[in-house]
N, C-alpha and C positions, 0 to 999 in steps of 0.2 A: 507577591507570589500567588495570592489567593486570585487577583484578578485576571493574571496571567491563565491559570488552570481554567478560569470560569471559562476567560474565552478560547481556550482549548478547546474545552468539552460541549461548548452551547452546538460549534454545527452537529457533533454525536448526540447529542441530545434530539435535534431536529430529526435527526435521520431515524434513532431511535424511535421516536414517537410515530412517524411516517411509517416507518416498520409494526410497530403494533395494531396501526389499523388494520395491516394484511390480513387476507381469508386466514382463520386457524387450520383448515384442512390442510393447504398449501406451506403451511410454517410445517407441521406434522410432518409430511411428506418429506420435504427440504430434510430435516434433520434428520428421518430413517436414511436417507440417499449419504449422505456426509456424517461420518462417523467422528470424535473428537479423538485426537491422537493423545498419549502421554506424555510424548514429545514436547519440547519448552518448540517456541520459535527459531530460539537461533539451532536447539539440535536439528528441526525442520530441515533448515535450511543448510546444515553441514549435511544430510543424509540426502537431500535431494539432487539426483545430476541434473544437471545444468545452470545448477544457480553456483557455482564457484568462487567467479569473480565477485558477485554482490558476497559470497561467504567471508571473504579474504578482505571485502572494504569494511565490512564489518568486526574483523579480529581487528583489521589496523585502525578503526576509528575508537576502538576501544568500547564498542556497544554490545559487544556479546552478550554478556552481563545484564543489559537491559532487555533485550530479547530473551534470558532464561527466568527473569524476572517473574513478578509476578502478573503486573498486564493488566486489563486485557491490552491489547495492541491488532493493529491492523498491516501488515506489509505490504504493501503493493511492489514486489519483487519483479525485477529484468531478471531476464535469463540471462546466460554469457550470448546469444546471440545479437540482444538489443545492446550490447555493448561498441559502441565504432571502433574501427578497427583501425583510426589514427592514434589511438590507442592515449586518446587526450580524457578520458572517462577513467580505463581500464590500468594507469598509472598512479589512479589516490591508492590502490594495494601498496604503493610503494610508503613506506616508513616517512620519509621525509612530506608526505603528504597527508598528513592524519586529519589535520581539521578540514581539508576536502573529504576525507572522506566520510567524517564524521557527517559534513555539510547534505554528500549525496545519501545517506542510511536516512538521515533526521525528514528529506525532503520525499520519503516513500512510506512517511509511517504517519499512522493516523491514531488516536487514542479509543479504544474498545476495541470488540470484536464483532468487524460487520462481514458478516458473508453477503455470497453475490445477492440469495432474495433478499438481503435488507436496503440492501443498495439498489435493488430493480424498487421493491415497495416504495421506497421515498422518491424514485423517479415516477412514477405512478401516481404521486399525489403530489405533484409538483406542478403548479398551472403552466410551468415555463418548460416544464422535459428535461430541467435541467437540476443538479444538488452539488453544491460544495461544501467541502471538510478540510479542515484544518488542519496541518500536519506540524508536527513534533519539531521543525523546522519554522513555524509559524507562517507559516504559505498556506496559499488555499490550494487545494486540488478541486477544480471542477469536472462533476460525473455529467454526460448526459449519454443519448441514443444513438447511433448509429446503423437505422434497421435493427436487428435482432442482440450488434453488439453494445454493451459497455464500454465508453472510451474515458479517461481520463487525461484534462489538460492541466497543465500545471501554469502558474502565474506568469513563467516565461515563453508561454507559448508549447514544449512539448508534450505533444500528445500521444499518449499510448492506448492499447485494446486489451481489456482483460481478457485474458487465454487460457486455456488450459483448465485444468481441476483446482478447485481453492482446496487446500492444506488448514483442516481444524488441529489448531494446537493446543496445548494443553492450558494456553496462556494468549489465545487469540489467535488468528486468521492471515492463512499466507495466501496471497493474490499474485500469480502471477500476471505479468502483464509484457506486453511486447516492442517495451521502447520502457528505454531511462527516462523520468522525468523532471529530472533537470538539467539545463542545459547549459555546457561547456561553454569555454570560451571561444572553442574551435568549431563549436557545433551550428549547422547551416541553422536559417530559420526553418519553421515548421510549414507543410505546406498544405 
């Protein structure tokens, strides 16, 4: 168990340290701009439209609970749009599918609470433009560049683009992001 956590938390640790080299005026800033909510994650994510379907795989994978926890945790959350609409994702909501769903929550969560500048600072000091993190799932997510965006790829190839406003919770960090990253059985490759 203890080696399992270590290697949980070594890439947050890397990213973390990456992040504290950042300017302090710039960490300052970041955090007047983003305020911490009271909110746990998973209330986050029951109060937020558009993230529904991710709300609903998470009552049926039974993670609520870890999401109201105590954390910190990282979500890199789909909205109901990055869901496909063959409807081969948007089915683990169904009961008889719980350990899929458990499978896609565990494959969007990262251990600590990294906002976007921790995660731009560690791409920043990365000789390769590139950083991966380990998720709760035991996958890696790989961060790099995209011009100005944030993409993240996941071990099977899907890649998404962090979007929108990050969500400070009381218990860590909601990321939205514009694609599931993982990939169905029914899911094309990535292109």
């Amino acid at each position: 168990m203890r080696t399992l956590m270590r290697r949980a938390l070594t890439p947050l640790a890397v990213v973390l340290l990456a992040a504290c080299g950042a300017d302090n005026e710039k960490t300052a800033e970041t955090t007047e701009e983003v305020q911490p909510s009271s909110r746990t994650l998973a209330a986050t994510l029951r109060a937020e439209a558009g993230f529904s379907i991710l709300g609903r795989t998470a009552t049926n994978a039974g993670l609520s609970g870890v999401l109201d926890g105590v954390g910190p945790y990282t979500l890199f959350a789909p909205g109901d749009p990055a869901f496909p609409e063959d409807g081969a994702l948007t089915d683990v909501t169904d009961e008889s599918r719980r350990a899929e769903s458990a499978a896609l929550l565990q494959a969007h969560i990262v251990p600590g609470a990294l906002t976007r500048a921790d995660i731009e600072a560690a791409l920043a000091g990365d000789a390769d433009g590139s950083v991966q993190m380990r998720t709760m799932a035991n996958t890696l997510l790989t961060f790099s560049r995209e011009g100005s965006t944030i993409v993240a790829t996941s071990e099977g190839g899907a890649r998404g683009r962090l979007t929108g406003d990050e969500r400070l919770a009381s218990n860590g960090v909601m990321q939205p992001v514009d694609a599931v990253l993982l990939r169905s059985a029914a899911s094309p490759p990535a292109t």
